[in-house]
N, C-alpha and C positions, 0 to 999 in steps of 0.2 A: 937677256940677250939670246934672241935663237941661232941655235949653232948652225951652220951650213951642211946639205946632207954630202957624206960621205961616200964619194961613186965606186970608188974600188970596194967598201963594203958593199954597197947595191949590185955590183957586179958580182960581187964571191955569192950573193945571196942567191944572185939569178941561176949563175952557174949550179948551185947546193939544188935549188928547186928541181933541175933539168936531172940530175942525177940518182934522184927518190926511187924508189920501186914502183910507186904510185903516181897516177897523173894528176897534178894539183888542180889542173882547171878542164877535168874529166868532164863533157855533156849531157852525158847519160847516167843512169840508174844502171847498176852492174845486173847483171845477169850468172847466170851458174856457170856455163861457158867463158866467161870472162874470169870467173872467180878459179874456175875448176879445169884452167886452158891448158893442162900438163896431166889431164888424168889419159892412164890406160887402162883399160879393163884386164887386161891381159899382168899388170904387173900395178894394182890399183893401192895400195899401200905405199906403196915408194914415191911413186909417181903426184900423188896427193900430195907428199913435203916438196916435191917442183913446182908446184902450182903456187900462180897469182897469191891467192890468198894467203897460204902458209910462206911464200916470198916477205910481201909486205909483213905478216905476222913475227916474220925473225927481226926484220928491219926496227921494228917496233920494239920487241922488246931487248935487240942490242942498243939501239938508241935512247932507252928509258920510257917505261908506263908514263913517268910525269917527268921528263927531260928537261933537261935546265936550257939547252942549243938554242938559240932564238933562231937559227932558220931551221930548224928541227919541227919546233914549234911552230913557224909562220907556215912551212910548206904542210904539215896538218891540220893548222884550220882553213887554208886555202881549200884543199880538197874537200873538207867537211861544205863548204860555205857551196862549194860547186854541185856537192851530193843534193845538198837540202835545196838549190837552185832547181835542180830535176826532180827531185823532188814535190814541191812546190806546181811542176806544170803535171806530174803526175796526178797530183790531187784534184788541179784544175780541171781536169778531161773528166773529170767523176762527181756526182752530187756526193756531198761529201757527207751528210746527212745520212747513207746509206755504204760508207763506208764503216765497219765490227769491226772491233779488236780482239783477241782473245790472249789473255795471259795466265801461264801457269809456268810448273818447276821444268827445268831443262835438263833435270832427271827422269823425265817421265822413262817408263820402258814403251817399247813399241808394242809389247806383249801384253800391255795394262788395257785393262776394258774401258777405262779413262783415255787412252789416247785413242782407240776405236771410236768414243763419241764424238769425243774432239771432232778425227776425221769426219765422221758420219753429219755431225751438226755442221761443219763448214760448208762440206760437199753441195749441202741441202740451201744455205743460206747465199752461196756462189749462185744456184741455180736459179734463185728469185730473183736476184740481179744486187745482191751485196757483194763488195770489195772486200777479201778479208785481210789482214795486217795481225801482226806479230812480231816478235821481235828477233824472227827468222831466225836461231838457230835448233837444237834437239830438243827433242822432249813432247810438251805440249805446243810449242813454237813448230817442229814438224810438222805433228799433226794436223796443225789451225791448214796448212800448205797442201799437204797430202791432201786432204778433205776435196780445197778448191782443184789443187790438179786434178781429181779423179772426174767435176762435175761434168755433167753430161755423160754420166759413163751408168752403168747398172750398177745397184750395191752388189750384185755378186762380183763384179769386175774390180771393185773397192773393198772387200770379202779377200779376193785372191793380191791384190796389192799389198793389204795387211800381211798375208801368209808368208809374201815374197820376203818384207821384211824381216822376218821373225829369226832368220839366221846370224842376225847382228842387232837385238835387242839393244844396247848402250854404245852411246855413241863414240865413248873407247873403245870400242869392239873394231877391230881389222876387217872388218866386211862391212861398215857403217856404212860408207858414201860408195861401196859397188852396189850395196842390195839396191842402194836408192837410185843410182842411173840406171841398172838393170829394170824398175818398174815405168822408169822414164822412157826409155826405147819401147817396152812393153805398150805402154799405153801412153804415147805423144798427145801433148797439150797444145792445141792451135785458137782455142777460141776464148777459154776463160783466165783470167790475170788474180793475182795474189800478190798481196807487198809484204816483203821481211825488212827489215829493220836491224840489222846486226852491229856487231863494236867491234874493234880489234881489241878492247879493254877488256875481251874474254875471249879472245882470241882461240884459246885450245877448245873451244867449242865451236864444231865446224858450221859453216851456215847451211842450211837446209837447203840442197839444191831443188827442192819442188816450187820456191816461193819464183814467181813468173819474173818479178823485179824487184833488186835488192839496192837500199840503201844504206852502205857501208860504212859505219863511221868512226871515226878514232872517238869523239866525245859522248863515252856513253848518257849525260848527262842531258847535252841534246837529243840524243835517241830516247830515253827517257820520257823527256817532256811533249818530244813529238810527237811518239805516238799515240799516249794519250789527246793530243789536241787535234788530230786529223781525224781520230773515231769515233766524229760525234753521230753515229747513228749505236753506239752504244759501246761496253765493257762487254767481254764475258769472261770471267772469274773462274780458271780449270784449278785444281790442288798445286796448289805450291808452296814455296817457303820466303823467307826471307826478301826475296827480291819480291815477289809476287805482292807482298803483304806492303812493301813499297810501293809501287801501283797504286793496290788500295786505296791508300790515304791520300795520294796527288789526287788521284782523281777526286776523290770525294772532295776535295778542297778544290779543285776547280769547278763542281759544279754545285758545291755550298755558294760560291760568289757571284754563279755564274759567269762563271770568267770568257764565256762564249757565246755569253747571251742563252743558253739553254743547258738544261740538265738533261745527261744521256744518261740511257739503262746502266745500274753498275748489277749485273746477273750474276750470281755465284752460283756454278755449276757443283754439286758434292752437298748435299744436307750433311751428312754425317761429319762429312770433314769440316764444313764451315761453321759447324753448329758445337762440334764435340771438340774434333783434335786441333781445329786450330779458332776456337771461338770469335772470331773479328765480326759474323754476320751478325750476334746478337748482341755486339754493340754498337754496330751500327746502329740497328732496330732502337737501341737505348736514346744514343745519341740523338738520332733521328727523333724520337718521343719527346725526349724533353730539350728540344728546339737549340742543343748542342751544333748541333750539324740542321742546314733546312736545305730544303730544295732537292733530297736525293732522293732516286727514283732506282727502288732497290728491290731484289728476288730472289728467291734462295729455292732452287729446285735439281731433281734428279734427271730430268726427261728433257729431252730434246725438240720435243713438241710445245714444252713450254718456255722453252725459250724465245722459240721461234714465233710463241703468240704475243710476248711480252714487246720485241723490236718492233712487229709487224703495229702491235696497237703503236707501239712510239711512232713510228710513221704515221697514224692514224691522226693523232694524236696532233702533232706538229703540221701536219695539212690544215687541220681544222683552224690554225693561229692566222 
């Protein structure tokens, strides 16, 4: 027998949604201003826990990581469902073929010669006309951002942005998100776009105000999946750990099946690190050899030129089909 639905619960429910910190059925992709609507420069630590972000971020974890509430829970995947909607027309606007991902640890320092490349290889692939994505918070996820914000700009101007940085190295550092609206003002972004990808499921890790358009989402699981599957113009692989080494293997399993109709570059930036301290590329290689894994399309290099030759042949490559 189906039960009749219940108006005064659909009502408490509507009422619960209208009350959230966040807007369920939000139309856009946030932005850092959206995210970051209570910063001041002048008292920018304090003022950071007013903000949007750190708002919903309390909300979230007084209400439960994995909350039992069912309008708790309906009014966050309403918003997720809204995000990944704008989402969605965001990717549309873009050969998507040509949109890079880059993934590494959200440890990175700003001060590592690794988040330099980071920068410096985004900067350059913004420039050719690649989208970059990440999953917009610290680290190597800055980086991938900072790179595209600076393009068009001269590497000395990307040289002294790094510099500006360097007074809040860790993004628990009290200077983290002024160094980085301070390079914002410095040097305004009007013509090239970046997508970050963030969670509140990590919420103490702030999102990278550089990335042009954020898709915010409670379920890291579809952030996860997503950005792997929007960056079919390829992976690239900065040091990371745990999470990183997760990455890894989705993708590779998605384009073992090709689960998108095509295998994209999986590039591991770091010989030493993928080779030594965290061995995964030479089994890939293995894998790959003895037809374990098929269809991956794999590179293991130090240089930024090579990376750059391996996407560009992928383009090359995929025109020819």
């Amino acid at each position: 027998m189906i039960s009749k639905p219940d108006f005064k619960e659909i009502e408490a429910v509507g009422e619960y949604l209208q009350e959230v910190p966040y807007d369920v059925t939000r139309a856009t992709l946030y932005t850092a201003s959206d995210l970051y609507d209570a910063y001041d420069a002048s008292d920018a630590q304090a003022s950071m826990q007013r903000c949007y972000d750190a708002r919903v971020y309390k909300h979230y974890i007084d209400t439960g990581k994995f909350t039992s509430c069912a309008k708790e829970k309906l009014a966050r995947t309403l918003h997720d469902h809204y995000i990944e909607v704008a989402l969605d027309r965001f990717v549309a606007e873009r050969d998507v073929m040509r949109i890079v991902g880059v993934m590494g640890g959200h440890g990175a320092l700003r001060s590592d010669e690794m988040y330099a490349k980071v920068a410096a290889l985004s900067k350059r692939l913004t420039e050719m006309g690649y989208t970059m994505v990440s999953g917009g918070g610290p680290g190597a996820m800055e980086a991938t951002h900072l790179g595209a914000w600076m393009a068009g700009r001269s590497d000395a101007d990307l040289a002294d942005a790094l510099a500006m940085l360097q007074c809040a190295p860790r993004f628990s550092d009290p200077d983290w998100l002024k160094s980085a609206m301070a390079v914002r003002e410095r040097y305004p972004q009007h013509t090239y776009q970046s997508l970050g990808v963030p969670t509140w499921l990590y919420g103490h890790e702030p999102a990278t105000p550089f990335a042009t358009h954020i898709a915010k989402l409670f379920q890291n699981s579809i952030r996860e999946d997503g950005i792997l599957t929007i960056a079919m113009g390829g992976i690239v692989y900065s040091p990371g750990s745990a999470g990183t080494v997760q990455e890894i293997f989705q993708d590779a399993v998605q384009n073992h099946y090709l689960s998108l109709k095509v295998s994209s570059p999986m590039i591991f930036l770091g010989k030493q690190f993928w080779s030594e301290e965290m061995p995964f590329y030479p089994m890939l290689e293995y894998l790959t050899a003895t037809s374990k894994y098929r269809n991956l399309d794999l590179s293991l290099t130090d240089e930024i030129a090579d990376v750059v030759a391996h996407l560009e042949d992928f383009q090359r490559r995929r025109q020819e089909l």
